[in-house]
C-alpha positions in Angstrom: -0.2 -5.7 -16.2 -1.2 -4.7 -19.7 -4.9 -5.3 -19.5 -5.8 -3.7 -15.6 -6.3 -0.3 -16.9 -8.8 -1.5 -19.5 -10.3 -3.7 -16.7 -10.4 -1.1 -14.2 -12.1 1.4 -17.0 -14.4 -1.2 -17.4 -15.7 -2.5 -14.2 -15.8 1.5 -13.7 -18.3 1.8 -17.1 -20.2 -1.1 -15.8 -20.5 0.9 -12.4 -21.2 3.8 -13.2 -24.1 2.8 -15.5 -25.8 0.4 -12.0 -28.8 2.6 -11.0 -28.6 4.8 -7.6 -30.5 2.0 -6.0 -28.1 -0.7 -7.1 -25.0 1.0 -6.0 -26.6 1.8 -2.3 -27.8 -1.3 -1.7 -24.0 -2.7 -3.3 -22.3 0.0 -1.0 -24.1 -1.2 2.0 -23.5 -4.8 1.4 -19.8 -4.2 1.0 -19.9 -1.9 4.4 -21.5 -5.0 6.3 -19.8 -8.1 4.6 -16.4 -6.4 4.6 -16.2 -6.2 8.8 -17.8 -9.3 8.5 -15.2 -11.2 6.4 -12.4 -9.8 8.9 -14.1 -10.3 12.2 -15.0 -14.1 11.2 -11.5 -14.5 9.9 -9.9 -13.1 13.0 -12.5 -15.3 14.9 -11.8 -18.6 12.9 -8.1 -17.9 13.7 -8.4 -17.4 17.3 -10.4 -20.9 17.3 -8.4 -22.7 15.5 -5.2 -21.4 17.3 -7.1 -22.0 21.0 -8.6 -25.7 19.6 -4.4 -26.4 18.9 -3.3 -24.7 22.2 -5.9 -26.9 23.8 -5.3 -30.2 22.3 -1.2 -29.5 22.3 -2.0 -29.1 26.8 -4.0 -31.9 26.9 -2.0 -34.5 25.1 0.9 -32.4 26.8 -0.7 -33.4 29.8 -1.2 -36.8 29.2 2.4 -36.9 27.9 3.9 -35.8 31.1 1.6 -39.0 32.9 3.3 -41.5 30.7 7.0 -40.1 31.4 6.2 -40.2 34.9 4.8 -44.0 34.6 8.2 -44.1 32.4 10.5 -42.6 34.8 9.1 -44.8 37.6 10.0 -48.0 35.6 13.7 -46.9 35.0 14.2 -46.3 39.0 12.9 -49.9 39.3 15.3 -51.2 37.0 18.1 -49.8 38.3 17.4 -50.3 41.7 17.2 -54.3 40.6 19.9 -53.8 38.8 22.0 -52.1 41.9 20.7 -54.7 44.4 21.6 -57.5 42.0 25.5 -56.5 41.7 25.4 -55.3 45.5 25.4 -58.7 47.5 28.6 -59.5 48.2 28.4 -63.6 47.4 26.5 -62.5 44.3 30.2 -60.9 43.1 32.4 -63.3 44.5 30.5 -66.4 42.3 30.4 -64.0 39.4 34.2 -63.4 39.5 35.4 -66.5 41.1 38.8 -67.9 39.0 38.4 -71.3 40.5 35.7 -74.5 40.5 33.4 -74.1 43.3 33.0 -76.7 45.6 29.8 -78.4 46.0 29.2 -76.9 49.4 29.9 -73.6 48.4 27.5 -74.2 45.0 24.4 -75.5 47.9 25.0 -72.1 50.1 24.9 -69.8 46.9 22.0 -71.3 45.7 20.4 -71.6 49.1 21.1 -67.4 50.3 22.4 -65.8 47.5 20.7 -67.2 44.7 17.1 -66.7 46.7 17.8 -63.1 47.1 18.4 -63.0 43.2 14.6 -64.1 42.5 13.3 -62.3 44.9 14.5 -59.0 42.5 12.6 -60.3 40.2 9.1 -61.4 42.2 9.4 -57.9 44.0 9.5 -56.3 40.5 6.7 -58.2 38.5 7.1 -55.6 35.0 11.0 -56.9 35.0 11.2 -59.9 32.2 14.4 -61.0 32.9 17.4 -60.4 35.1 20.8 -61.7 34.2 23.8 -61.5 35.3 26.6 -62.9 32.9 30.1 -63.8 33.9 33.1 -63.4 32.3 34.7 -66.2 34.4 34.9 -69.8 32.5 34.8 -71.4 36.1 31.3 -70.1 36.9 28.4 -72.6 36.9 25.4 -71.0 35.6 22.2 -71.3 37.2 19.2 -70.8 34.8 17.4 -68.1 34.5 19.7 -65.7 36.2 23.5 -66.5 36.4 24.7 -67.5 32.3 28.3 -67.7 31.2 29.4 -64.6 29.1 30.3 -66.3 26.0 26.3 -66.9 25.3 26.2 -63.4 24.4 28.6 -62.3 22.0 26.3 -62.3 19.5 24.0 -59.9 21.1 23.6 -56.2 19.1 25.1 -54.5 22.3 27.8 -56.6 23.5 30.7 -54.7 22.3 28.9 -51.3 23.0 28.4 -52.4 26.8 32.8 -53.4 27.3 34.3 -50.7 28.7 31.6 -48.6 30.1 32.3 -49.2 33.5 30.9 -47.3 36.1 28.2 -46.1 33.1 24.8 -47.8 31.8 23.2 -48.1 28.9 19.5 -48.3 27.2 19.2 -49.9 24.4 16.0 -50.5 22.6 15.1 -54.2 20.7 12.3 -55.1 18.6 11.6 -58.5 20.5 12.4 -60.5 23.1 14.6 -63.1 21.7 15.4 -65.8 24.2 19.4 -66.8 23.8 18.7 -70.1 25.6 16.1 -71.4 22.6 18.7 -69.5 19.7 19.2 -73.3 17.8 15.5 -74.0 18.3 12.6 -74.1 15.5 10.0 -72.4 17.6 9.3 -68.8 16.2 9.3 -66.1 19.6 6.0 -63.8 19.4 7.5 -60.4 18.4 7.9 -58.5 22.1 9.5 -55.2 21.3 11.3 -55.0 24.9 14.3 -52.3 26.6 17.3 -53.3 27.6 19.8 -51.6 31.0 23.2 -53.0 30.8 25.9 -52.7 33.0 29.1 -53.6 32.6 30.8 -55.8 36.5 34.2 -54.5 37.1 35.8 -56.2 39.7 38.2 -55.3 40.5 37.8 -51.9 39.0 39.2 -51.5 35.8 39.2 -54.8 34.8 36.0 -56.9 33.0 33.9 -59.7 35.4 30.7 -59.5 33.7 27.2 -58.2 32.7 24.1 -57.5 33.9 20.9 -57.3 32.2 17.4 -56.2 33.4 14.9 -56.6 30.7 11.4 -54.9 30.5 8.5 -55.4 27.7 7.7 -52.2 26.1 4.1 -53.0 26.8 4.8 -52.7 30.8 7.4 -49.7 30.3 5.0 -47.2 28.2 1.5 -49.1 29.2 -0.1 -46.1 26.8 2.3 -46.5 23.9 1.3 -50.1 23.5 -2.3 -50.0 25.3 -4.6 -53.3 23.9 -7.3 -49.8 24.1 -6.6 -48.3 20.8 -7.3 -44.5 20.2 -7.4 -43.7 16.7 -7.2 -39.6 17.6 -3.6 -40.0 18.7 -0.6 -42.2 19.2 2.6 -42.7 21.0 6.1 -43.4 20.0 9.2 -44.5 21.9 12.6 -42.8 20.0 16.0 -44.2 21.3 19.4 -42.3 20.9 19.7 -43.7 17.3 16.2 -42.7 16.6 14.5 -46.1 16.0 11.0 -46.1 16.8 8.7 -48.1 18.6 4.9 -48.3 18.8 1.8 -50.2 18.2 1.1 -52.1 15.0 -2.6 -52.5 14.6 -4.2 -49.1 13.7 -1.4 -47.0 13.0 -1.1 -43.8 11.4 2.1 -44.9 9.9 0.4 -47.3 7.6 -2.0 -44.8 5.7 1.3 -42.2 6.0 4.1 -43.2 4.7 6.0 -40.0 4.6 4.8 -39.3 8.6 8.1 -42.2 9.6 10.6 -40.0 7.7 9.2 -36.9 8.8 9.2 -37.7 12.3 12.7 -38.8 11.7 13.9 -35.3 10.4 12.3 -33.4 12.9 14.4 -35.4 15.8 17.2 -35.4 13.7 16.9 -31.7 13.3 16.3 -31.4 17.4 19.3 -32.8 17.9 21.0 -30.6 16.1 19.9 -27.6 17.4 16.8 -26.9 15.6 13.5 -25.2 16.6 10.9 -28.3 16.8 8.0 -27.8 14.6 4.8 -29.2 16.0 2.2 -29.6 13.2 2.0 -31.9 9.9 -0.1 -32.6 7.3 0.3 -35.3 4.9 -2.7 -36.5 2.3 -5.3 -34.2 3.2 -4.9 -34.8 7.2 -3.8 -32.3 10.0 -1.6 -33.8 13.0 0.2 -32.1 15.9 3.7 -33.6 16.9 4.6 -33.5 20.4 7.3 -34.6 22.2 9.0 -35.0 25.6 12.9 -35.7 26.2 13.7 -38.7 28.1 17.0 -37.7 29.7 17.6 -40.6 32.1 17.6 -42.7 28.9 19.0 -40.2 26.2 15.6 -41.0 24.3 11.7 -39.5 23.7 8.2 -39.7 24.0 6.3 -38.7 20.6 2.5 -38.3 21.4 1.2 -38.0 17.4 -2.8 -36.2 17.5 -4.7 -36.4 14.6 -6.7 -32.7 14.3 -9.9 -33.9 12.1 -11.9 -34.4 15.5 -11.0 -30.7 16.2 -10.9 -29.8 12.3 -14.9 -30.9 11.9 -15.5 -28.6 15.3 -14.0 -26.2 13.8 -15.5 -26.7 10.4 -19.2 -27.4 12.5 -18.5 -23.5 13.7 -17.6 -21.9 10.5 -20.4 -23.0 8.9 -23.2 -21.8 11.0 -21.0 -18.6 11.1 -21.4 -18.4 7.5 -24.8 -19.6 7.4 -25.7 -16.4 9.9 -23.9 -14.3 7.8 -25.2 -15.1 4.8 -29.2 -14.9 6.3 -27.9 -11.3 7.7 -26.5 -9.8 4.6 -30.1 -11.5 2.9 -32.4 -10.1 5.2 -30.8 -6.5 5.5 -30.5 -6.7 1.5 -34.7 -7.4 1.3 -35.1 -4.2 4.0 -32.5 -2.0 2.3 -34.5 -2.3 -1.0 -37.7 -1.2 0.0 -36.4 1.4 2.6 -34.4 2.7 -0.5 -37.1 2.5 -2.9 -39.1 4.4 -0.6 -36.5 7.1 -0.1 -35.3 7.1 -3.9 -39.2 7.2 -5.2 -39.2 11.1 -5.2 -35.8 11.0 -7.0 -37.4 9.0 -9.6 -40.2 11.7 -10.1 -37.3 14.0 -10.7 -35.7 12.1 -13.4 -38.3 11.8 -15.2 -39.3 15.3 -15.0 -35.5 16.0 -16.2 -36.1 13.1 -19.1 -39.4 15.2 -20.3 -37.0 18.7 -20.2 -34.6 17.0 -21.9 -37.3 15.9 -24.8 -38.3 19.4 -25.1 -41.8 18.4 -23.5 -43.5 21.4 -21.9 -42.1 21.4 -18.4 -44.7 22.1 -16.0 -42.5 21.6 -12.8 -42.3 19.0 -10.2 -43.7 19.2 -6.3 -42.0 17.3 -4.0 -43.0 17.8 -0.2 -40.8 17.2 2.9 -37.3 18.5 3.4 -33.8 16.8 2.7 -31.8 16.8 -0.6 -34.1 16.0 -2.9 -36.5 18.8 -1.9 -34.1 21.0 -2.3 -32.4 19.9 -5.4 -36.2 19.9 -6.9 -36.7 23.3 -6.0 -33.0 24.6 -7.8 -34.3 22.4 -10.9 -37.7 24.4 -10.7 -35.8 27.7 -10.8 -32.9 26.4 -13.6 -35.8 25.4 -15.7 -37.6 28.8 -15.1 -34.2 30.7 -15.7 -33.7 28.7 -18.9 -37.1 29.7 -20.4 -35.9 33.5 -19.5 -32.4 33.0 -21.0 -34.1 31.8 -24.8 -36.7 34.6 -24.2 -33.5 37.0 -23.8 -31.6 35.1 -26.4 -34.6 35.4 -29.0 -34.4 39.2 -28.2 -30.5 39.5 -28.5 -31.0 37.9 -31.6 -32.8 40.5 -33.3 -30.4 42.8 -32.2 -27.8 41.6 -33.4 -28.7 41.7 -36.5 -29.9 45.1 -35.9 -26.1 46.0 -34.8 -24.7 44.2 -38.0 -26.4 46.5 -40.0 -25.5 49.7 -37.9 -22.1 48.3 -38.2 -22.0 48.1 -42.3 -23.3 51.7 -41.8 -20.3 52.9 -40.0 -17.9 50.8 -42.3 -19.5 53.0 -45.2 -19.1 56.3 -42.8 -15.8 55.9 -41.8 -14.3 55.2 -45.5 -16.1 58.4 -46.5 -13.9 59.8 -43.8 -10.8 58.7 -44.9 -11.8 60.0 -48.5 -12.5 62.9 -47.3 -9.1 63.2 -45.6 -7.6 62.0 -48.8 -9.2 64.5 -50.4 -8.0 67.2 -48.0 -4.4 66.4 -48.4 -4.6 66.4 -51.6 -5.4 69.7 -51.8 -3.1 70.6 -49.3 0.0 69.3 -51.5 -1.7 71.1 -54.2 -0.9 73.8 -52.2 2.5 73.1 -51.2 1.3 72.7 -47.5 3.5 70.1 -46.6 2.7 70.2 -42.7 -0.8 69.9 -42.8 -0.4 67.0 -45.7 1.4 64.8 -43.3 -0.2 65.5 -40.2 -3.2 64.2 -42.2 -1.3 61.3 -43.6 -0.9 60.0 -39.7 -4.5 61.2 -38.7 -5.6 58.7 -41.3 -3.3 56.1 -40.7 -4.8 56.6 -36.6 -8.1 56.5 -37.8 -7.2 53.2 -40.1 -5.7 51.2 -36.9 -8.6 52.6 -34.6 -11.9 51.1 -36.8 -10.1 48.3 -38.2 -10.2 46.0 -35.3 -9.6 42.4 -36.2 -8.4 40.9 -33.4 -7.0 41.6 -30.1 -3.2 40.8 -31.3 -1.2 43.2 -33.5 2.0 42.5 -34.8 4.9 44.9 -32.8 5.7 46.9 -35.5 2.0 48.2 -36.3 1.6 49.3 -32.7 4.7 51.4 -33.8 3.7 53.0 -36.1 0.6 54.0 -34.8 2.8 55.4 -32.1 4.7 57.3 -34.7 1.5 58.6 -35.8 0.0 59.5 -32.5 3.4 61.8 -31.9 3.3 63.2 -35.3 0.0 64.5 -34.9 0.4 65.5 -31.3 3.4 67.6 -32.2 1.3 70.5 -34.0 -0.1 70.9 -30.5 2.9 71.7 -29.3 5.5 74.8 -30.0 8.5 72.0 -28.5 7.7 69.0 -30.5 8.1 65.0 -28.7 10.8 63.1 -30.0 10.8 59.4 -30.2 13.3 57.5 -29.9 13.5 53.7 -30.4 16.0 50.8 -29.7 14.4 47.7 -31.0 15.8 45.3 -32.8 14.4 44.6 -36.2 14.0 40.4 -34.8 11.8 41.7 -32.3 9.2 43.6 -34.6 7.0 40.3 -35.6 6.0 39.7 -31.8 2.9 40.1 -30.3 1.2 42.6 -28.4 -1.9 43.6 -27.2 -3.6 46.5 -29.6 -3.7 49.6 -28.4 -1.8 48.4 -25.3 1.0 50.9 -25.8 -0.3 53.8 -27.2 -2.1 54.6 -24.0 1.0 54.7 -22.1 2.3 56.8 -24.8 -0.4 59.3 -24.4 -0.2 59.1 -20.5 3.5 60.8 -21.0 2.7 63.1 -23.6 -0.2 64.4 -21.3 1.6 64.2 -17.7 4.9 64.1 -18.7 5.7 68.0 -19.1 4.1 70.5 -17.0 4.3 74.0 -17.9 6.9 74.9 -15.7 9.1 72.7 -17.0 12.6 73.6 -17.9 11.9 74.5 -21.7 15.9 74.4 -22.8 15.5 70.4 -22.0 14.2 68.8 -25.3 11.2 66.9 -24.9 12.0 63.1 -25.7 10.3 59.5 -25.5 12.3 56.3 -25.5 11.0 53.1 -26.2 13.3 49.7 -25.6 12.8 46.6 -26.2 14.8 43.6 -25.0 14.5 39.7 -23.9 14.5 38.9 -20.3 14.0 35.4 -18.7 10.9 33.5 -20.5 9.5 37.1 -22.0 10.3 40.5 -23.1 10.5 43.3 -21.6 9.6 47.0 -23.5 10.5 50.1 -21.1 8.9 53.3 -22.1 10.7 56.0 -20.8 10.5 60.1 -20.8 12.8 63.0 -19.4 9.8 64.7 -17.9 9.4 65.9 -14.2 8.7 62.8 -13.0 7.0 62.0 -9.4 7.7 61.8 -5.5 7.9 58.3 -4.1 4.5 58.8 -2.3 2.7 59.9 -5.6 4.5 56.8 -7.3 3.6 53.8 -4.5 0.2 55.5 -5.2 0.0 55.3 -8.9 1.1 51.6 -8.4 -1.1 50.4 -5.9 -3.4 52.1 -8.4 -3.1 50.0 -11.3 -3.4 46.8 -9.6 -6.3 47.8 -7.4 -10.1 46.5 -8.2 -12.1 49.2 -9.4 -14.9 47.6 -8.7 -17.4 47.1 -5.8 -18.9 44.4 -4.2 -22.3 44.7 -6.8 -19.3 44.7 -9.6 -20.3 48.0 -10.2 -17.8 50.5 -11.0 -16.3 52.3 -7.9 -16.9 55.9 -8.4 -14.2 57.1 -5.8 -11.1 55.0 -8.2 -12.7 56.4 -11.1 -10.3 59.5 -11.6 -7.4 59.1 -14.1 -4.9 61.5 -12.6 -5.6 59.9 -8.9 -5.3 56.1 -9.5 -3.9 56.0 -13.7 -6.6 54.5 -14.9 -5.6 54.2 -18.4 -2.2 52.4 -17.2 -4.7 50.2 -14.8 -7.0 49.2 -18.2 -3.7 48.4 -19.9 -1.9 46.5 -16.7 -5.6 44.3 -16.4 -5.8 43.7 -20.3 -2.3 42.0 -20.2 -2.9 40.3 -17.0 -6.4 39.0 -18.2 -4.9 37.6 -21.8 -1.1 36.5 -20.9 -1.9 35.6 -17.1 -0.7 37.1 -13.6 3.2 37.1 -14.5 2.7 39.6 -16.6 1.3 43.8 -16.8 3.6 47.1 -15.9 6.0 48.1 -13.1 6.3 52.4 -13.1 9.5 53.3 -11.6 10.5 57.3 -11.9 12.7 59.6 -10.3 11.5 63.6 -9.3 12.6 66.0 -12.0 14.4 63.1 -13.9 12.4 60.8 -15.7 9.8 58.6 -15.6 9.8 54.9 -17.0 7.1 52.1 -17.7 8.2 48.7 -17.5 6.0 46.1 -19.5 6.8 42.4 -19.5 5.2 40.2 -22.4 5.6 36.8 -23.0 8.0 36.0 -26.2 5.2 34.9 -28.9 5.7 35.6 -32.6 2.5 36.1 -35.0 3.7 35.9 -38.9 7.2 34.3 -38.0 10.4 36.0 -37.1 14.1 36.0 -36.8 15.7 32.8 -36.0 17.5 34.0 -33.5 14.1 34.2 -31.5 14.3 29.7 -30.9 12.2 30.1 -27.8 9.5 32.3 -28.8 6.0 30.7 -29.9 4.3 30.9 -32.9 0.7 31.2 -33.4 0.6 30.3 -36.5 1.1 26.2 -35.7 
């Protein structure tokens, strides 16, 4: 974003401008709370998650009880159903196509019938066994044996035709009596389970139904206990996902989004899905939990509320804080005063530096004991005493100077009667018609002018030229076979700059080593000077036809001109100081270039014995007064 630089640079200002004190004492709060924050976060997690793991076993636990209590009443209801359909006379009435005689009617009710209601008083939790028949001959025989056509109103009669060998559970929200259907009287609501079975005698063909009822309330005691627990309740789920539980107290009532929920999750179960165990809804944590009840293709929902274990939780984080925070206080008091005690010489300092910077007489500042301090007292005392040397030397300097400005005016004054004189000289010599001696004093002068006028470091190409020019011309009277020079450079290349008097010396070096005297004197004497562009520079080659050198002598004169010449005292080293052994005019020229245009550049020497010699010097491409636009790369000083 836009604005977190300026707030960074900011919060940085603000920082940096806290006192030493401040900033420790800030440091070392951030090094404790820091860890702190992370441990107690790690630790809050690892509660929280073992308070869940804890509550999910324990209600896991209990959930397991009531599918046991639950599996325990289905084996009871299907064993009363099984023994019901099992007697032999009990079929036989059920399916009978023809009226019963009264004597048959007396032993039914007197054996058969008996066995019936003893299902029933062996199995107290059982509401009701029936056993409908599909014959119109039966007689029925309340509250057991009922003709079929009573109940072809019921929800599940035409779900329970045709399952034959099969049973089915099905879940009702009371316990509506058939027999009292026409009457007034309203039935208190008792939500209750159902196990049909369909009687197939023979098999294939319809005879009946039987019916074994149980209250909810004896099925799942816990689900509907009169004990209420408001930390947690149970559900009963049947295949379609209708739900059954207690009324008073429910969490469904101050929840109204829980019923749905619960009722996606299944829904989502069934399908495949990964069951999610925790909710929240209006502020409030619960765990979902859930066991399968196969037998019946339904499920036991155990909903916990968490704000028991939340407050525990809560109870633990706050003292954990509360420590924290009286840790962080107390070490905050005992890191002050151990730092004020540590910092107070530092203080002393700074205000000794405050008085030096006021230009108060500085006395000097003792500090006893070791450490940093100590010692960064003791290199103030000795910058403070150098600083009082370095004005006394700067005061002297100062009158020097202006001593050496005058000596210099004198020498300006001397060195124009010197080229007045020469005027003067070759004056007379043209008088005289000695042309030789007037030009060789024309370039004597024009040496003299480039040598004492020295304005800068940088000279224009074509000055350093013609001071070369000059150099040769005088040099030539010396000699009885005059120093040609040749030159290949191209007029663009004449505005760039070089270092003065940066070639002449390698001029002179050829002039003087060049030739020796038993060199071949039929071979005119010549110097060449090139220049051309190479890769981000230029490169000048100064070449001569001279003797040359062996490849020993010129590794040696190389290594020469890079080498330092100085000692470790950076004192001149007297054993590099000879010219002939190490070049030291070539070195002073390679070190001047290196030292202005950087390490890329100086000289390479390359030569051949008896052939030539050749100086190589790279410059970078930089113009002074301007230059040929063909030069689009070079720089000029001038912007």
């Amino acid at each position: 974003m836009k604005w977190t630089p300026k707030f960074l640079q900011s919060l940085m200002y603000w920082w940096d401008r806290r006192s030493l004190q401040s900033r420790l004492i800030s440091t070392y709060i951030i090094i404790i709370l820091v860890p702190s924050l992370i441990v107690s976060t790690n630790s809050f997690n690892a509660i929280n998650e073992t308070y869940i793991k804890d509550t999910i076993s324990k209600n896991g636990n209990l959930l397991e009880m009531e599918k046991l209590q639950i599996v325990n009443q289905i084996e009871s209801m299907e064993r009363s159903a099984q023994i019901a359909v099992s007697d032999k006379a009990v079929e036989n009435y059920l399916t009978s196509q023809s009226e019963p005689q009264l004597k048959e009617l007396v032993e039914f009710n007197t054996n058969a019938y008996v066995n019936l209601t003893r299902i029933q008083f062996n199995n107290p939790n059982i509401e009701h066994l029936r056993l409908f028949s599909a014959s119109k001959n039966v007689h029925e025989i309340w509250p057991i044996i009922f003709r079929e056509d009573r109940i072809r109103q019921e929800p599940w009669y035409k779900q329970t035709i045709g399952l034959g060998l099969q049973q089915m559970w099905y879940f009702q929200d009371d316990d509506v009596d058939f027999t009292k259907r026409d009457s007034n009287v309203i039935a208190e609501k008792n939500p209750k389970v159902s196990l049909l079975r369909e009687i197939s005698v023979p098999a294939g063909v319809h005879s009946g139904i039987i019916q074994v009822d149980m209250l909810l309330s004896k099925f799942s005691p816990r689900t509907f206990s009169t004990i209420q627990d408001d930390q947690s309740q149970l559900f009963l789920l049947d295949g379609d996902l209708q739900m059954f539980t207690r009324q008073n107290d429910s969490f469904l009532q101050d929840n109204k989004e829980m019923n749905k929920a619960i009722h996606d999750r299944f829904l989502s179960l069934q399908q495949g899905g990964v069951w999610d165990t925790q909710y929240q809804e209006n502020g409030k944590s619960f765990l979902f939990i859930q066991v399968p009840l196969e037998r019946m293709n339904a499920y036991l929902l155990n909903v916990v509320s968490m704000e028991d274990v939340l407050k525990d939780i809560s109870v633990i984080r706050n003292k954990t804080i509360g420590t924290n925070v009286l840790f962080i206080v107390l070490f905050t008091v005992i890191a002050y005063v151990l730092n004020a005690i540590i910092l107070k010489n530092l203080v002393r300092l700074t205000e000794a530096m405050k008085k030096a910077r006021r230009g108060e007489l500085y006395t000097g500042v003792t500090i006893r004991g070791g450490g940093e301090i100590a010692e960064l007292t003791h290199h103030f005392n000795k910058l403070m005493n150098k600083i009082n040397e370095l004005v006394a030397v700067a005061v002297r300097k100062q009158a020097l100077t202006k001593e050496a400005e005058l000596r210099t005016l004198h020498n300006q004054i001397d060195s124009h009667f010197l080229y007045n004189t020469l005027e003067n000289i070759k004056m007379l010599a043209e008088i005289d018609n000695h042309r030789k001696i007037s030009d060789a004093l024309t370039s004597l002068g024009g040496m003299m002018r480039y040598n004492f006028k020295w304005s800068g470091e940088y000279v224009k190409l074509k000055d350093e030229i013609r001071h070369i020019q000059n150099y040769i011309d005088v040099m030539n009277i010396r000699f009885e076979e005059p120093i040609s020079l040749v030159m290949e450079i191209q007029p663009q290349y004449m505005e760039l700059e070089v270092l003065k008097m940066s070639l002449q010396p390698l001029i002179e070096n050829s002039v003087k080593h060049g030739w020796s005297d038993s060199s071949d004197e039929s071979t005119d004497k010549k110097i060449q000077i090139v220049v051309e562009a190479v890769k981000d520079g230029v490169c000048i080659s100064i070449t001569d036809n001279g003797d040359g050198m062996s490849n020993d002598q010129l590794i040696e004169l190389n290594k020469g001109i890079r080498e330092d010449r100085f000692d470790t005292q950076n004192k001149l080293d007297p054993d590099k100081q000879d010219p002939v052994r190490a070049g030291i005019g070539l070195h002073n020229v390679h070190q001047r270039m290196q030292l202005f245009y950087g390490k890329d550049y100086g000289l390479i020497i390359t030569s051949e014995e008896g052939v030539y010699t050749k100086v190589l010097i790279t410059l970078p491409r930089v113009l002074l007064t301007g230059g040929s636009t063909d030069e689009a790369n070079a720089i000029d000083r001038r912007r």
